[in-house]
C-alpha positions, 0 to 999 in steps of 0.5 A: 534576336537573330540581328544580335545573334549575327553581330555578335558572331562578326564582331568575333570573326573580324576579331580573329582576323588580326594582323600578324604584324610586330608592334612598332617598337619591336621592329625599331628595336630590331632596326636599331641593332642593325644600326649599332653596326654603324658605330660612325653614325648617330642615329635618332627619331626612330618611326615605322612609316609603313609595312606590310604582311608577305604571309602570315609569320613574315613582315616588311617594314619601312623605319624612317630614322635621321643619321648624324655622320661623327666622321666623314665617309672616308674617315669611317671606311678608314676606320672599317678597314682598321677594325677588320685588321684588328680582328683577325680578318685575312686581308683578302676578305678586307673590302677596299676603303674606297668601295665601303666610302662609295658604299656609304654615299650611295646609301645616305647621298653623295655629298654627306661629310662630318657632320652631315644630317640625313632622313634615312629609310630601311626595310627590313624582312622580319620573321616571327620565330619560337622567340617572337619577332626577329630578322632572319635572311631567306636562305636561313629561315626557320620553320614559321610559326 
């Protein structure tokens, strides 16, 4: 009975214990938000292929996605510039085009052009808030749950 008894409680315990983690598809929704900002670029085969707890409320994952470029680097830091100008943007917060195409072949590779298909890794830091899993930045992070 005692043998049972003790069974019993460590099946309960190790069932308290869960990680506190977002599900897979929480954080590949989150992921793909970020990716509606790169309007230039589709994206697809979404997977989390890793991640980690840094404390309980706060977790990393690393989403594997493959980017299809519709333009190349050039044409879509063209294209950026022109869209902060039509929204209003003072041209002395505009960045220069050639550091937004560097930007973008240091992120995907060096060689990518129209057309060019490329397996892609992000992380990102997500905190778990009064309205579930989102991502927050260090300096503006809520009180964690």
């Amino acid at each position: 009975m005692r043998w049972i008894s003790a069974c019993l409680a460590g099946v309960l315990l190790v069932g308290c214990v869960g990680e506190d983690k977002p599900s897979s598809s929480t954080a590949i929704k989150i992921a793909q938000e970020q990716q509606l900002q790169e309007p230039f670029i589709h994206a697809s085969d979404w997977a989390v292929v890793n991640g980690y707890s840094e404390k309980p409320g706060k977790y990393t994952a690393m989403i594997q996605y493959t980017a299809e470029f519709k333009k190349s680097p050039r044409e879509v830091a063209l294209a950026r510039v022109e869209d902060l100008k039509l929204r209003g943007v003072p041209w002395v917060k505009i960045p220069w085009p050639g550091a937004i195409e560097e930007h973008l072949r240091e992120k995907y590779g060096r060689y990518i052009t129209s057309g060019s298909i490329v397996d892609t890794e992000i992380k990102l830091t997500l905190t778990k808030t009064e309205q579930g899993w989102t991502l927050v930045d260090e300096a503006d992070a809520p009180e964690i749950m």
